[in-house]
C-alpha positions in Angstrom: 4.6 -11.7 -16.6 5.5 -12.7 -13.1 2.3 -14.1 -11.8 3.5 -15.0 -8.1 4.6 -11.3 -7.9 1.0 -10.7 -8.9 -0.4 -12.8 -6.6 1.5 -12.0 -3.9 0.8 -8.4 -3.7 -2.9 -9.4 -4.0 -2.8 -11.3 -1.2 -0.7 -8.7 1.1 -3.4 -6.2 0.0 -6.2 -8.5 0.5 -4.8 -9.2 3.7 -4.3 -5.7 4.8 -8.2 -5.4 4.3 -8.5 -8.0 6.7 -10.4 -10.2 4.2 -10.3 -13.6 3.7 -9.7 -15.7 0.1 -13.6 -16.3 0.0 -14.3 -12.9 0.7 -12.4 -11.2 -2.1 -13.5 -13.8 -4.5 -17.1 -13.6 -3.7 -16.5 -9.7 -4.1 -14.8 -10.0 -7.3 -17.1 -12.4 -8.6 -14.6 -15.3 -9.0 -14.6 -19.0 -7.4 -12.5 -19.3 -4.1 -10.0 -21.7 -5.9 -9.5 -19.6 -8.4 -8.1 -17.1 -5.6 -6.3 -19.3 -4.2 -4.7 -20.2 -7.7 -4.1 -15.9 -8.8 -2.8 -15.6 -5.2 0.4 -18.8 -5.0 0.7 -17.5 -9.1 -0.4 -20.5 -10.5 -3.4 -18.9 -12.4 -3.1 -15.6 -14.9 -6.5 -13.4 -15.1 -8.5 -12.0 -17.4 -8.1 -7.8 -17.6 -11.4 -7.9 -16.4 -11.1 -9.7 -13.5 -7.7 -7.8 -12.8 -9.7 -4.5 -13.0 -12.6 -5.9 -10.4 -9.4 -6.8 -8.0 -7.9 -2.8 -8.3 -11.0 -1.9 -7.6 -12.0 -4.0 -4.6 -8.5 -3.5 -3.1 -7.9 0.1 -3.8 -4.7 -0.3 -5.6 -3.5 0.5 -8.8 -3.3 -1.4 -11.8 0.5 -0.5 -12.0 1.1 -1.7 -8.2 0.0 -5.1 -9.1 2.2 -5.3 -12.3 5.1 -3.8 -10.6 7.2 -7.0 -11.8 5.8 -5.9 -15.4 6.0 -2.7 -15.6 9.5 -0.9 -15.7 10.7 1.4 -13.4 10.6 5.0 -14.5 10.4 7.8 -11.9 6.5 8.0 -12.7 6.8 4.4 -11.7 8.2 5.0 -8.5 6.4 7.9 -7.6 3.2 6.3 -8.2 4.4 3.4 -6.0 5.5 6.1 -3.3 1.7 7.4 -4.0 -0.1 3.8 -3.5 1.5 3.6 -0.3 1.4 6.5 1.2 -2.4 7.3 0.0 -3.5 5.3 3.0 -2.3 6.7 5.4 -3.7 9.5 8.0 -2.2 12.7 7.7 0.2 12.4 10.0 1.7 9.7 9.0 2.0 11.0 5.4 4.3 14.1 7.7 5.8 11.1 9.4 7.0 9.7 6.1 8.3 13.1 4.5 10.5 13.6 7.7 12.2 9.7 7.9 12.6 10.7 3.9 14.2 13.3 4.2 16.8 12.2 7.0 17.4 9.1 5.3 18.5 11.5 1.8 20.1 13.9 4.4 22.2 10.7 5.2 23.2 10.0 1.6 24.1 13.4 1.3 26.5 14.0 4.1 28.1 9.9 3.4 29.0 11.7 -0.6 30.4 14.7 0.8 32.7 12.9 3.4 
């Protein structure tokens, strides 16, 4: 388990949220330090604590354990999904059009 992974995509989602360490913890029902701890990867959690941070974030439990959990193309999509899920409508179009330019791009470099 790689627990500073872990924590660091807590704390960019957290972040992201705008809320602060004593926020989330207080939300999740957890002591500050021990937020601080999950987040530099110095602490592991319980499930059920882990399952209070999804929730509170809006993440998946897979996003968090991306380190963990190995990468199939349901992986990846769901990762694709996690981020994009956020977003306005627009800028899920936005996405689809930079994706498909960049894949254009591999295309075209294979057939020259």
């Amino acid at each position: 388990m790689d627990y500073k992974g872990l924590g660091e995509r807590i704390r960019e989602e957290r972040l992201r949220l705008h809320l602060t360490q004593a926020q989330l913890a207080e939300a999740v029902d957890i002591s500050d330090t021990y937020m601080g701890a999950i987040e530099r990867g110095e602490r592991s959690l319980t499930l059920d604590t882990l399952v209070r941070l999804v929730n509170r974030l809006g993440v998946t439990v897979d996003y968090l354990l991306a380190d963990s959990v190995s990468d199939s193309d349901t992986n990846i999509m769901e990762q694709f999904k996690q981020i994009i899920d956020q977003q306005p409508l627009d800028r899920k179009q936005m996405a689809i059009n930079v994706l498909r330019t960049i894949f254009s791009y591999f295309d075209d470099k294979r057939g020259a």
